[in-house]
N, C-alpha and C positions, 0 to 999 in steps of 0.2 A: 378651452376645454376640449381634449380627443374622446369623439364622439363614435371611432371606428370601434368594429365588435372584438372580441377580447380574442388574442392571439393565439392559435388551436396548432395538434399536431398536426403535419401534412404526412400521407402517406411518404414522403420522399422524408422528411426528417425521421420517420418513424422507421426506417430502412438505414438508412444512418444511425441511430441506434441504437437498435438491435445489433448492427453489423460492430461496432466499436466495444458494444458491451460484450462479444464475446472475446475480446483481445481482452478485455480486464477482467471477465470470469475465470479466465483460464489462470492468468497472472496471480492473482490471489486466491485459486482453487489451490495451485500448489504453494502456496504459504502456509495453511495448517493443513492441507490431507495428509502431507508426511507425518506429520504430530502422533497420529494416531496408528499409526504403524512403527513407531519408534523399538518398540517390544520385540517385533517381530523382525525388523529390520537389525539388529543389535544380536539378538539371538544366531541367526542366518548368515549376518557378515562378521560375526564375532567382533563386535565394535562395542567399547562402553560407554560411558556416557558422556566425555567427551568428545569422543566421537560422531556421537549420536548431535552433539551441541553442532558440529560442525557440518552435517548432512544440514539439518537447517536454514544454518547459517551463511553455507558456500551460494547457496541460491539467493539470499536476501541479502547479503553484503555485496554480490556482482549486478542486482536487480538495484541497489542504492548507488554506486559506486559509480556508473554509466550510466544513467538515467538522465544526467544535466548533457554530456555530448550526445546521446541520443536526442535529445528535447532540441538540443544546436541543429541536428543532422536533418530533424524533422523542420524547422526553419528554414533548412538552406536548401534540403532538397526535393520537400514536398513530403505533409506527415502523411500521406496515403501511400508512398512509397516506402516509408522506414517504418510504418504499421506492417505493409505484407512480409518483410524482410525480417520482422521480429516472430510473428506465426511462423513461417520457414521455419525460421533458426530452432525458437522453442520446440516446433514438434518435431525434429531429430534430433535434439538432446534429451526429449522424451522418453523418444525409441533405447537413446543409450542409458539412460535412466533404469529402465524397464530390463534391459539386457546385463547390470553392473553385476559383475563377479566378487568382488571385494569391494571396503567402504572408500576405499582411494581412488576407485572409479565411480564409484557414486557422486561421493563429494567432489570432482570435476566436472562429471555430468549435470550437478545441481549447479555447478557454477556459468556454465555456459548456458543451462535453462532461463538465469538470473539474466543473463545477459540480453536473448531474445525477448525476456519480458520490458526491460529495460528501453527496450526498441519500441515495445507496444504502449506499455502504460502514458506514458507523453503523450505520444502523438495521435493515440484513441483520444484523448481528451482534446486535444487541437482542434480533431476534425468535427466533434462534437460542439467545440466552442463558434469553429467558423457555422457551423450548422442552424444556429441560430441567436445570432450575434447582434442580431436586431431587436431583438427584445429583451431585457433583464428577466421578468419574469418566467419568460419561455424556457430562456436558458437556465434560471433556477429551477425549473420542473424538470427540464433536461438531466438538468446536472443531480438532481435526486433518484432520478428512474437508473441512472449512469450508476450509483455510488450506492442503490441496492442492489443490482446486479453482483456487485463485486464484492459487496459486505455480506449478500447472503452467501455468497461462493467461501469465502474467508467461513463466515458461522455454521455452512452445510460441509464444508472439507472432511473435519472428522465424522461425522453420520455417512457419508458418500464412504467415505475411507474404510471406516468400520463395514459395511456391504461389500465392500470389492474386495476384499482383505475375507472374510469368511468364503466369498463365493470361489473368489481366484487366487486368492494370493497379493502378498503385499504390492509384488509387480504390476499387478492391475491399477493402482493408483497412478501410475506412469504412464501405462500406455492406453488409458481412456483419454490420455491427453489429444492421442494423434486424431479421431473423427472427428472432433471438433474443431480442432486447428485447418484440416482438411474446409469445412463446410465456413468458418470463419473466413480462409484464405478466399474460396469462393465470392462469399459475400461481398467482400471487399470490392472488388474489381467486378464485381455487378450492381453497387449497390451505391457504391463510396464515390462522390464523382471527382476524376482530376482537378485538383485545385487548379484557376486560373491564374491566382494572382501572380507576381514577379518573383517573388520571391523562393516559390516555389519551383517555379517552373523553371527558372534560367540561375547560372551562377550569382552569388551577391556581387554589387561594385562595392568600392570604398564607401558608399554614401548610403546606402540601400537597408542600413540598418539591422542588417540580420548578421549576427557576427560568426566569426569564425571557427576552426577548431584548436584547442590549446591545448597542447599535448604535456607543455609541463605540470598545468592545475590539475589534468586527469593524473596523471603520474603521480604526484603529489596525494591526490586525496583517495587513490586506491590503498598507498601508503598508510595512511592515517589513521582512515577507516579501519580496516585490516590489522594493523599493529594493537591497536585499540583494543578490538573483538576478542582478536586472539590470547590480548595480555586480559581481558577479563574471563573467559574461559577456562583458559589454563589458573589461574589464581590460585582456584580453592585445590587442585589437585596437585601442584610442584610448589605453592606458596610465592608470598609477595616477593622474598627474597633470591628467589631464583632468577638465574638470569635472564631468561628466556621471557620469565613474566617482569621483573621488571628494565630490560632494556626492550620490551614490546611499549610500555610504557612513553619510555623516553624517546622512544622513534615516531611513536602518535603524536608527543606533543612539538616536537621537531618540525615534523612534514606539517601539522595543520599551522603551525606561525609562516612555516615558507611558500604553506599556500595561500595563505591571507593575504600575504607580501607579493609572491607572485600575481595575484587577481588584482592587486593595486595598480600595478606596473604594466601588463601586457594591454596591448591595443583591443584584444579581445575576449576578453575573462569570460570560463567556462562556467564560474559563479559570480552572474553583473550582483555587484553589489551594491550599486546606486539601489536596485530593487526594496534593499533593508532600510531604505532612507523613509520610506511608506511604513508607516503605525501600522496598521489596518496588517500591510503582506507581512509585516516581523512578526504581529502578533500571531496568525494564523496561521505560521509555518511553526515556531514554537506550541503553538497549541498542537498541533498534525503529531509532532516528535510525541509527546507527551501522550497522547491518546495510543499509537502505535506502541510505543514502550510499554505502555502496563497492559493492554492486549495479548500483544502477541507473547510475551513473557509469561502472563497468566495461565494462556492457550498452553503452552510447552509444559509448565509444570503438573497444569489440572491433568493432562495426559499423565501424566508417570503417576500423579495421585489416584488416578480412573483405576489404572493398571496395577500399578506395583502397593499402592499402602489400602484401594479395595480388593484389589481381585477380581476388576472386571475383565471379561474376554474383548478385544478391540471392537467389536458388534456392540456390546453391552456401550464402551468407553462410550464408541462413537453415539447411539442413539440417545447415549444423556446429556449431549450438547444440543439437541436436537428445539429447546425451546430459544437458545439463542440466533435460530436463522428465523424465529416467527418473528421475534424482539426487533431484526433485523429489516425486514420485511415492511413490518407498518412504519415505522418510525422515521424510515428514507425515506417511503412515496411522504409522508407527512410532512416529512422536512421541508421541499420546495414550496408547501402550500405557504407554509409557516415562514421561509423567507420571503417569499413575494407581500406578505400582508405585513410581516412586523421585521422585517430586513434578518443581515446576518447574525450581528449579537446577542437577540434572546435564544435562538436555538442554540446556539455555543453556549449559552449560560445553563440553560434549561438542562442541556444533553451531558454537561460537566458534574453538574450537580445529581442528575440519575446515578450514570455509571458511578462517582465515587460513593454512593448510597450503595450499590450493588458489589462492589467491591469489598465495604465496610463489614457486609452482612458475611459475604466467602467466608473470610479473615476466622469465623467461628467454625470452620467445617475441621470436622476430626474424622478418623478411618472411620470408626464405626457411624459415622450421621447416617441418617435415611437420607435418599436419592430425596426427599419432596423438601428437603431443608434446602437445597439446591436452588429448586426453582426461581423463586424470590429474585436470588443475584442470577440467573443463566437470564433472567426476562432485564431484567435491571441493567446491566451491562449493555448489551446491544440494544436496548434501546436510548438509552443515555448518547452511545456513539451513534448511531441512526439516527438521532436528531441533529446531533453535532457537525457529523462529516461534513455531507452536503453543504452545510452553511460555509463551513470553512471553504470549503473548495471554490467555493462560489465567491466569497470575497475576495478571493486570491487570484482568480481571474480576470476581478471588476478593478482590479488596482490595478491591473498594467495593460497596455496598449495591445490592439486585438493582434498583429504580427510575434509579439512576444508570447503569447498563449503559451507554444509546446513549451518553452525556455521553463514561464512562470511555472507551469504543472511542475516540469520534471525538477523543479528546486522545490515543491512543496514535499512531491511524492519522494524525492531523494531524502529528504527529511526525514520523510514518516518511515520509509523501512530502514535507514540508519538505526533510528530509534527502536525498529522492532529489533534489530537486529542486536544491539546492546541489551535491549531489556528479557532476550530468548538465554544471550551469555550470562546476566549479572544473574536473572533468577533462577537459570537453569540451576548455578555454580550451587545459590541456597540452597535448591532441592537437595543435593548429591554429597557426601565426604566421601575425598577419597575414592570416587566412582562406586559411591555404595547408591545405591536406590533401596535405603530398607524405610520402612512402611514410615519410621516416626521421624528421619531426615525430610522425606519429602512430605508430610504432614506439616513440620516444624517450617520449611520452607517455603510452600503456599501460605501459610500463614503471613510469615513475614512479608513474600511479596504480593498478597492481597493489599496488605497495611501500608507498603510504600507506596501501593497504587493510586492507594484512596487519596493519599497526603499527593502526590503527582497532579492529582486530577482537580486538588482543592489548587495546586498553583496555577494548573488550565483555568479554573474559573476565572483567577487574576486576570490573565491575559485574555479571555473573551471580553473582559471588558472594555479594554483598551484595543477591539475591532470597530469602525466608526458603524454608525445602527444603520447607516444607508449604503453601506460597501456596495452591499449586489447591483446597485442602480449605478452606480458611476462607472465611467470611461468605459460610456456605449460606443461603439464602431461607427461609422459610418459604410461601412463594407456590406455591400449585398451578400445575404445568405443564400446557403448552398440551392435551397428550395428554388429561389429565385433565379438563381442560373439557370436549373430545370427547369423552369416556364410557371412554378406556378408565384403566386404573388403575394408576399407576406399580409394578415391583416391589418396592420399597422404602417403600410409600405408608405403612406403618407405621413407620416406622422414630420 
């Protein structure tokens, strides 16, 4: 029996972070603050609502797309090195974010955003995972403080949006990005300490296990993604028949058989897919899609519902999402409590089952509802996923070997904003005919995509089941934590 005292933060992990959580505040601050400026953005760049699908989307499909060579790069070359590289990048396509003339500089601006977030999201999570790699519980506490930062930033986007948008203008949503990135960069290299391990520090050998870069499976699944996106975007406005939407179609389903094929073949697959051979990481990465899909699709349409079928001003939109960052809030710190005592599968059950409660309830809102009909599901929703995330994240970790961390992250999280990224096109399309946004299309549309949500999230239940109930405690490291480099000495260091 371990008789040593229960494993606490050290100031040096507590530094660690904060310092990672702002690469992932930032990353998913700009997944919905755009949302909430859609109106005003659209109006300003004379962009309609396709348009407006693709501002979005250019950021989360190059945020999904690079996310697994990122997670490789952070592998090979050190994730505290491709973490400052991705703050860099993000905060000057912020600047050009903030400066865009028309929506054709936007939407390339949003997509190199995507890119530097892409850098961050992995390998904040790497350095978090080496951080305390010695304890499963620690690292479930961890990994819950991690994934409310980033879930309140996602549920506070439109409230932040809506303020910076009355005070300054939509541009302001862009370029509050730069102080931060500023003080994050900082952090980092005061805070973050150089990995020692081999892997990081020196090129891989053949045998060193950290694989390479694959330039065709990227190629390929930019392809796929992309093709995919765009042929569901365009759909409801040129129809199924058009060529554009359906030979986007037939190019999606092309590239992703040739990337399956190529990932079988190549010495060093940019997606290892021995990984899917683990129940536990299939399940969890399917459940991530599924939770991002009805999210972040929701998020896009309740905006044009706030705006276009109430008539709220983007202040108004923004502050009546304002109870999904409290939802948000308790329900991740809760979560590690809740995986450390009863593992990952009851919070993935528990958390599937809220949100499509809260989903079920939307599905009734019409233009005229009072804002307090609301409440219910804006609390329901994020806290359903605030129980959920965490857990997932965490069993996705505890299934594969501590050197694989950034790889595992960036195939969970490359998941999750595919999915968001589909589920912004499929529901946006509901909302909209014809690039109309009048009050009873996008009324009739929240509807529907409420009700696929609910049905999405009753199939997530499926699959939390099939996470094994003790994921988070398996394939502990044997790798001293970061703390311990710095001198101080884990509680459990004997263990």
């Amino acid at each position: 029996m371990n008789t040593s005292p229960a494993p606490r933060f050290t100031p040096a992990l507590a530094r660690v972070l904060a310092t990672v959580s702002v690469g992932f505040v930032v990353t998913q601050l700009d997944v919905t603050i755009v949302n909430i400026a859609l109106a005003k953005i659209g109006a300003d760049l004379r962009a309609n609502v396709t348009g407006l699908q693709w501002i979005v989307d250019a950021y989360t499909l190059a945020f999904a797309v690079l996310m697994l060579s990122a997670g490789v790069l952070g592998d090979r070359f050190g994730a505290r090195r491709m973490f400052a590289c991705g703050i860099a990048l993000f905060a000057a396509a912020s600047l050009v974010c903030g400066l865009a003339t028309d929506a054709t500089m936007l939407v390339a601006a949003r997509a190199v955003q995507g890119m530097g977030a892409a850098a961050m999201l992995p390998n904040s999570l790497a350095l978090l995972n080496e951080a305390c790699r010695h304890d499963p519980k620690l690292r479930a506490r961890a990994v819950g403080l991690w994934t409310a930062a980033g879930a309140i930033a996602i549920a506070a986007g439109p409230v932040i949006g809506g303020l910076l948008i009355a005070g300054f203008g939509w541009r302001a949503i862009f370029l509050v990005n730069l102080p931060i990135c500023v003080l994050g960069l900082a952090a980092t290299f005061a805070w973050v300490p150089q990995p020692r391990d081999a892997a990081a520090s020196h090129p891989p050998s053949a045998t060193s296990g950290v694989r390479g870069i694959d330039p065709a499976g990227q190629l390929l699944a930019i392809v796929a993604l992309t093709a995919f996106t765009g042929a569901v975007i365009e759909w409801r406005p040129l129809g199924l028949m058009h060529p554009l939407v359906g030979g986007g179609f037939v190019l999606a389903l092309i590239a992703a058989v040739a990337f399956v094929v190529t990932e079988r073949r190549v010495d060093s697959p940019m997606l290892p897919l021995a990984f899917f051979a683990n129940r536990t990481f299939s399940a969890a990465v399917l459940f991530g899609i599924c939770v991002n899909l009805t999210y972040y699709g929701v998020v896009f349409v309740l905006s044009l519902y706030l705006q276009h079928a109430r008539g709220e001003t983007p202040l108004q939109a923004g502050l009546a999402f304002l109870p999904l960052t409290g939802g948000f809030l308790v329900s991740n710190v809760a979560s590690g409590w809740v995986v450390g005592r009863f593992g990952a599968r009851v919070p993935m059950i528990a958390g599937a089952i809220t949100a499509a409660l809260g989903y079920g309830l939307l599905h009734f809102a019409q233009a005229a509802s009072p804002l307090w009909m609301l409440l219910a599901p804006f609390l329901l929703i994020p806290s359903g996923m605030g129980l959920a995330v965490p857990a997932m994240t965490t069993a996705v970790l505890a299934s594969v070997d501590g050197p694989r961390a950034g790889t595992a992250s960036a195939v969970l999280n490359t998941a999750r904003q595919a999915g968001g990224a589909i589920g912004v096109a499929a529901f946006g399309a509901l909302a909209s005919a014809s690039d109309s946004t009048g009050a009873a299309h996008v009324v009739a549309g929240l509807q529907l995509a409420t009700l696929i949500s609910s049905c999405v999230l009753l199939c997530a239940l499926g699959l939390a089941c099939l996470v094994h109930p003790d994921a988070h405690a398996r394939n502990q490291p044997n790798n001293r934590p970061c703390e311990e480099r710095n001198g101080a000495r884990p509680a459990n260091a004997s263990k």
